[in-house]
C-alpha positions in Angstrom: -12.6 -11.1 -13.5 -14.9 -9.5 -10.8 -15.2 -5.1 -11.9 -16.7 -3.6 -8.8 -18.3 0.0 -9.7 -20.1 2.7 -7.7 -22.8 5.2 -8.5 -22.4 8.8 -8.1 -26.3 10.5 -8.5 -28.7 12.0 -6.8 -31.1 11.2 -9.7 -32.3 7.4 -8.1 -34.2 6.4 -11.5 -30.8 7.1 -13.6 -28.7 5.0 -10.8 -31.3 2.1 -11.4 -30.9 2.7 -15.0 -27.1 2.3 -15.0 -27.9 -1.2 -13.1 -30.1 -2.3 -15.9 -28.1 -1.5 -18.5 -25.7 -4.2 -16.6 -27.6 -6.6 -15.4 -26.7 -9.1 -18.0 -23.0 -8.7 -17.4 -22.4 -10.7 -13.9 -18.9 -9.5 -14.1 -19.6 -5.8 -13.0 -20.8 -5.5 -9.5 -22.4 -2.4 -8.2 -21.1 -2.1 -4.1 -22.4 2.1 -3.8 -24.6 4.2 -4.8 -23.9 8.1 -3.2 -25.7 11.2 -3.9 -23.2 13.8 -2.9 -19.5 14.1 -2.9 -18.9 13.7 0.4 -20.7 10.3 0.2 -18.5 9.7 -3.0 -15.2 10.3 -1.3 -15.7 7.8 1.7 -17.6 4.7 -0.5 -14.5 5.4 -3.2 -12.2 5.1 -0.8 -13.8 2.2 1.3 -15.0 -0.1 -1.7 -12.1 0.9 -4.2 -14.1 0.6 -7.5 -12.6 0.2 -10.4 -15.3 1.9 -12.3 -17.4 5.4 -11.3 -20.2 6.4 -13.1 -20.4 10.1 -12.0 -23.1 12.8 -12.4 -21.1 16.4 -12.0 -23.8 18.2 -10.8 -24.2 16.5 -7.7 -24.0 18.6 -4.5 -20.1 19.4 -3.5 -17.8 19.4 -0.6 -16.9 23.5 -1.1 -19.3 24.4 -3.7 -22.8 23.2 -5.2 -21.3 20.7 -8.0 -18.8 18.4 -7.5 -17.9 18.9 -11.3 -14.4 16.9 -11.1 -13.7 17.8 -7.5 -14.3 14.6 -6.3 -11.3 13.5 -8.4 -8.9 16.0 -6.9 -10.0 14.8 -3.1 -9.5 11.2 -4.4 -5.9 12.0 -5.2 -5.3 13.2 -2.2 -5.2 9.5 -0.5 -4.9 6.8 -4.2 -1.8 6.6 -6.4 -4.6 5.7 -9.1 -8.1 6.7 -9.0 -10.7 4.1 -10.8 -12.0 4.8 -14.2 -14.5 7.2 -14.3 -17.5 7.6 -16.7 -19.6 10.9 -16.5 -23.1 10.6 -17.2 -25.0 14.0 -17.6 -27.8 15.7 -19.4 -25.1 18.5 -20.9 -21.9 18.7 -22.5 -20.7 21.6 -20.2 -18.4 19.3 -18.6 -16.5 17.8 -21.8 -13.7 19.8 -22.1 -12.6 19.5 -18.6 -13.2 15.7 -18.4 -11.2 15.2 -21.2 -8.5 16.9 -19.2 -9.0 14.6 -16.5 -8.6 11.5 -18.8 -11.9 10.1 -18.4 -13.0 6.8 -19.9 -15.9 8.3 -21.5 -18.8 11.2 -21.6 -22.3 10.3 -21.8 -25.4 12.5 -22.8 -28.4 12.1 -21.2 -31.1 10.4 -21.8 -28.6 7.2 -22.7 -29.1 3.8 -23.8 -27.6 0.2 -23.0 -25.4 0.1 -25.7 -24.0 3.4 -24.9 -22.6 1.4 -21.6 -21.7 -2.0 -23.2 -19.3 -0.1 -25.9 -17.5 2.2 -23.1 -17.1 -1.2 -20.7 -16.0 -3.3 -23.6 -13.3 -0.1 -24.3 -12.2 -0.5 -20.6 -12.1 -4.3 -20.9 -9.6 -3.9 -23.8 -7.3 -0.3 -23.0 -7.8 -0.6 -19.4 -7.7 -3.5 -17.8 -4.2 -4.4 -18.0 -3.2 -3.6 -13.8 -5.2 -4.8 -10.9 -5.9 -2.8 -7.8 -4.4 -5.0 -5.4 -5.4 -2.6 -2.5 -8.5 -2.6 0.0 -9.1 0.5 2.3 -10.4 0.0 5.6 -12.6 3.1 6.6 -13.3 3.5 10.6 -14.3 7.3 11.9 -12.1 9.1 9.7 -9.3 6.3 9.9 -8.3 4.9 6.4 -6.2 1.4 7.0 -4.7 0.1 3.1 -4.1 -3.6 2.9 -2.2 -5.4 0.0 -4.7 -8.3 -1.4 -2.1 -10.4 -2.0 -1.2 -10.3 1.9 -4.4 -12.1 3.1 -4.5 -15.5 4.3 -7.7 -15.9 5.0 -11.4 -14.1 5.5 -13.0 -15.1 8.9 -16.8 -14.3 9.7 -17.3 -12.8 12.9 -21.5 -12.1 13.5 -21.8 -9.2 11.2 -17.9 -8.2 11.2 -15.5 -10.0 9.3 -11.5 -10.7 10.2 -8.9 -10.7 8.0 -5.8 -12.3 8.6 -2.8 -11.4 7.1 0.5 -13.3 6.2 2.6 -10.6 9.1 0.1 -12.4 11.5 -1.6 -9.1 12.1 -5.5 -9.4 12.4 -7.9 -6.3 10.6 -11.3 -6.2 11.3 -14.2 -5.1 8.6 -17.4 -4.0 9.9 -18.9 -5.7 6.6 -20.2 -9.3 6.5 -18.1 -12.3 5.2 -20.7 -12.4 2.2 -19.9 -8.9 0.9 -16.7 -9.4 0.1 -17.4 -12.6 -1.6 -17.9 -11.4 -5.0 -15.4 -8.3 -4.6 -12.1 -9.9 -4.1 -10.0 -11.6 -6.6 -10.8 -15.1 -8.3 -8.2 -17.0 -6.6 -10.1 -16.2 -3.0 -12.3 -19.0 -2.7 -15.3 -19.3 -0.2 -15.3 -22.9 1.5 -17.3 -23.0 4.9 -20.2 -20.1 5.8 -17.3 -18.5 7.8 -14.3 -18.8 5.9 -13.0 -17.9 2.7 -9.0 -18.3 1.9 -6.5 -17.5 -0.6 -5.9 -20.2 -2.7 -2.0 -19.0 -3.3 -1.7 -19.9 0.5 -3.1 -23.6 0.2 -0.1 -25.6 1.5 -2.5 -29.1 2.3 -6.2 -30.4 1.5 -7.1 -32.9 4.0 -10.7 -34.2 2.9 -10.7 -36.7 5.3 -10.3 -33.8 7.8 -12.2 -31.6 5.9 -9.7 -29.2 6.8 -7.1 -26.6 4.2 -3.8 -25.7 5.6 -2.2 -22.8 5.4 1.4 -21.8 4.1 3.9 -20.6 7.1 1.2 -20.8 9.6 -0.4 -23.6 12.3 -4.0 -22.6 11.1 -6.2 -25.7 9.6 -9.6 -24.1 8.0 -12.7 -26.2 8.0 -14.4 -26.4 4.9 -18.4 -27.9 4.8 -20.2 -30.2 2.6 -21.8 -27.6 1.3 -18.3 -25.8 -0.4 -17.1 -29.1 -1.0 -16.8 -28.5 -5.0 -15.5 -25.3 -4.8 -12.8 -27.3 -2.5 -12.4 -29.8 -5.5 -11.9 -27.1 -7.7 -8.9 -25.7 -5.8 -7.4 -29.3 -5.6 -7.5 -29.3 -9.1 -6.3 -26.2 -9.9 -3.1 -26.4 -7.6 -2.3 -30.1 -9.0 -2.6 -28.5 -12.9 0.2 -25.8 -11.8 2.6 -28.7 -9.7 6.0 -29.3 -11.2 5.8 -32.9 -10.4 2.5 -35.1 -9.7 2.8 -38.2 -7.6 
């Protein structure tokens, strides 16, 4: 299980710290840092964390700290917001996180195990629903796709296509390689431009080299290269078929 977070400080040395402190864990990716709120609100709403570590003294939208404003703007556009986690050098802020529902409050200076107990705590009270939701951010536009509705992930130069089960097209202006390690495990890269949704696997054709795709005409390449993560999808679907012949 993949735990995208983002970084909300405009202290740099304490965002590299936070990275540290995870380093060992592969499962928690960091895909933002911002160092105001009104960087927060558009990389929360374009990389849909599920974890924000948030310093509340960063500069505001409508007034010098963000304190838990950014929260209130996030709500404006999620059903749920991510867990967030405040890190800050005072305890000013306690009270009102706790009525926010915070995951945890952290003093500054902190420490590595200080972050390992509060992500093991979300790991165990937390993680019981998946966001199954990516947002699509172009000049002020905000475009919400349901995971389990792509097909498939299509490199285009430094854009990517995704192509969803309606046979609608939406285009990312991200690279095929940063979404890699952001979606969910059953999205499987198999060629330098292509990564699918195993649930939509219908054939594997290694003679071909090609994947089919459930309710569609579209064969997808896969390369020598991505040829045991294809095996592994072979394997995986075979495990979960009624009947083996």
């Amino acid at each position: 299980m993949k735990y995208p977070y983002v970084i909300i400080d405009n202290d740099q040395k304490i965002a590299d710290s936070i990275q540290i402190s995870l380093e060992d864990q592969p499962d928690y990716i960091c895909t933002g840092i911002a160092k105001d709120e009104h960087d927060a609100l558009d990389l929360i709403l374009e990389r849909r964390p599920r974890i924000v570590f948030l310093e509340p003294e960063v500069p505001g939208i409508h007034c010098d700290k963000t304190q838990y404003n950014l929260m209130t703007e996030l709500a404006k556009y999620m059903s749920r917001l991510p867990e967030f986690i405040v890190i800050t050098k005072t305890s000013d802020y306690a009270i009102e996180g706790i009525r926010n529902r915070i995951l945890d409050y952290i003093l500054k200076p902190f420490n590595k195990g200080q972050i390992n107990r509060t992500l093991m705590r979300f790991v165990k009270d937390f993680d019981q629903v998946e966001d199954n939701t990516l947002c699509f951010k172009s000049y002020g536009d905000y475009r919400f796709v349901d995971v389990d509705e792509i097909l498939y992930l299509k490199a285009d130069n430094n854009t990517t296509d995704f192509m969803m089960s309606n046979g609608n097209k939406v285009e990312a202006f991200k690279t095929l390689k940063h979404f890699q390690h952001l979606l969910p495990d059953h999205f499987v890269r198999i060629h330098n431009s292509y990564i699918i949704n195993t649930h939509y696997v219908s054939r594997i054709h290694f003679g071909k080299a090609k994947c089919a795709i459930k309710n569609t005409d579209d064969l997808i390449p896969f390369s020598k290269s991505y040829k045991n993560n294809v095996e592994e999808i072979k394997d995986t679907l075979a495990k979960k078929s009624l009947i083996y012949i």
